[in-house]
C-alpha positions as CSV (number, residue, x, y, z in Angstrom):
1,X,0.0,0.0,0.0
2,X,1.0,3.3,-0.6
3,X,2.1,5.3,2.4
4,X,1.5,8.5,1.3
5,X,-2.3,7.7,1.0
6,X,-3.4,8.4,4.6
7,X,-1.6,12.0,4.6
8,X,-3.4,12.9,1.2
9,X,-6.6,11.9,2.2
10,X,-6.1,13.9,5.5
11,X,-5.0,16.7,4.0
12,X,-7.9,16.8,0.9
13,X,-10.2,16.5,4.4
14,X,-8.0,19.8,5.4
15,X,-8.4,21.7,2.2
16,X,-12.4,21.0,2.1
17,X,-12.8,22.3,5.7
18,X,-11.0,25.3,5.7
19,X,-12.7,25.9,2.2
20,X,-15.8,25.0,3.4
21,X,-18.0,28.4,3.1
22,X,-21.1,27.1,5.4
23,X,-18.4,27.0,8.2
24,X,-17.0,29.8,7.5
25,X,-19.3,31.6,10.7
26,X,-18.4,28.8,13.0
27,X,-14.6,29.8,12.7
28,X,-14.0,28.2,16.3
29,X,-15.2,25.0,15.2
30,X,-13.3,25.0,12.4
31,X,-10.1,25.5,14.0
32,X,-10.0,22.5,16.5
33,X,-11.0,20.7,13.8
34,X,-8.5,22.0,11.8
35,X,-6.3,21.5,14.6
36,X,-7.1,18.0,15.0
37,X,-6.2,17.3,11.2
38,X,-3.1,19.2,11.3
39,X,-1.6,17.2,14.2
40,X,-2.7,13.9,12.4
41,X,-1.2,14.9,9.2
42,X,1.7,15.4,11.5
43,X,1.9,12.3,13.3
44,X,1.3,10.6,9.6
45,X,4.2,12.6,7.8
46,X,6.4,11.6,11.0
47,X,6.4,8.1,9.9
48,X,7.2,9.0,6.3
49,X,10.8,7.8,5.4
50,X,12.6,7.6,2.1
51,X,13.3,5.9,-0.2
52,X,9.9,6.7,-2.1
53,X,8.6,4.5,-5.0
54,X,7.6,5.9,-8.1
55,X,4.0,5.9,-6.8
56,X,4.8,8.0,-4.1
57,X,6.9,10.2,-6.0
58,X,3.6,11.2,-7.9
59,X,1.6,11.7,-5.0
60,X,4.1,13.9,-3.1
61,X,3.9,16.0,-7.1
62,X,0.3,16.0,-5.9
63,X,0.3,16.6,-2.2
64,X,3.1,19.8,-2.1
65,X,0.7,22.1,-4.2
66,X,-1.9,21.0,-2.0
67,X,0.0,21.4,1.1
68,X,0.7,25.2,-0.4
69,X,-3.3,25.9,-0.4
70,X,-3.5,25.1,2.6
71,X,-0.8,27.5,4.1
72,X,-2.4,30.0,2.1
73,X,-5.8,29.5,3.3
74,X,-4.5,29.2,7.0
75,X,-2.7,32.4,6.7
76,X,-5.5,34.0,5.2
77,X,-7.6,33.1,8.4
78,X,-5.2,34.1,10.9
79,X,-4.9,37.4,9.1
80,X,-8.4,37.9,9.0
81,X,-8.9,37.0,12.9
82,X,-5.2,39.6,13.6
83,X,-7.4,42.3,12.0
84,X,-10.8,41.5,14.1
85,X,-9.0,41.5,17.3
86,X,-7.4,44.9,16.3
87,X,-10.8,45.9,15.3
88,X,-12.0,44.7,18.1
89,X,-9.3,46.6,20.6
90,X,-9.5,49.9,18.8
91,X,-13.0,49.9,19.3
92,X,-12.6,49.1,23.0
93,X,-10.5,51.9,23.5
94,X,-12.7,54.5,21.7
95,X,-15.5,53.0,24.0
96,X,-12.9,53.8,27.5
97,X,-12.0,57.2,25.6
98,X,-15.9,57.9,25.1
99,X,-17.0,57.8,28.8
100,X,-13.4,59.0,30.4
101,X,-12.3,61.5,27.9
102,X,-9.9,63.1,30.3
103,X,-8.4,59.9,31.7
104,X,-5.1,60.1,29.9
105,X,-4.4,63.7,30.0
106,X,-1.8,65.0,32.5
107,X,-1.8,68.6,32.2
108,X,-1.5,70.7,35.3
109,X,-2.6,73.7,34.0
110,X,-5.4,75.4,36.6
111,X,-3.0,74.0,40.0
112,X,-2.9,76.5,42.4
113,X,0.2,75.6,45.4
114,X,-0.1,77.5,48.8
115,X,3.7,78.8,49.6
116,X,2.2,79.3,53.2
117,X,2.6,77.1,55.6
């Protein structure tokens, strides 16, 4: 049997999930299951060791350009969430600078000090 097989077949079940559009709202979901498939492929890939027949060889033509979708999608996802948490932080901020507006300033204008004493 091929040994390549169980990592393609993992990874294909990769690609559809994080391709997967009626997911796409779940996004938590998705990534532990992503997660879960990611450490398999792992554990599979471990195992992996040359020399390669000519079988393999043309799977491994088959699974690197898949393999680079993925990355692609994954990073696309993580950028996506980086820009919803700074979203989500600048608008946290404007909501602090909304009902404190003078919280950050340290001017002393208006001071009066009593030399007397």
């Amino acid at each position: 049997m091929n040994r390549l097989q169980p990592v393609l077949n993992v990874s294909k079940k990769l690609e559809a999930l994080l391709y997967d559009e009626k997911h796409s709202g779940d996004r938590e979901s998705v990534i532990s299951k992503a997660t879960e498939l990611i450490d398999e492929r792992g554990m599979l890939m471990e195992k992996l060791i040359a020399p390669f027949s000519e079988e393999e060889m043309e799977m491994g033509k088959i699974l690197i350009p898949l393999n680079t979708k993925i990355e692609q999608r994954m990073n696309m996802i993580f950028n996506e969430l980086k820009l919803e948490m700074k979203e989500l932080k600048q608008q946290r901020r404007s909501k602090q600078q909304y009902k404190n507006p003078y919280k950050d300033v340290e001017v002393m204008d208006g001071m009066y000090v009593d030399s007397k004493n």
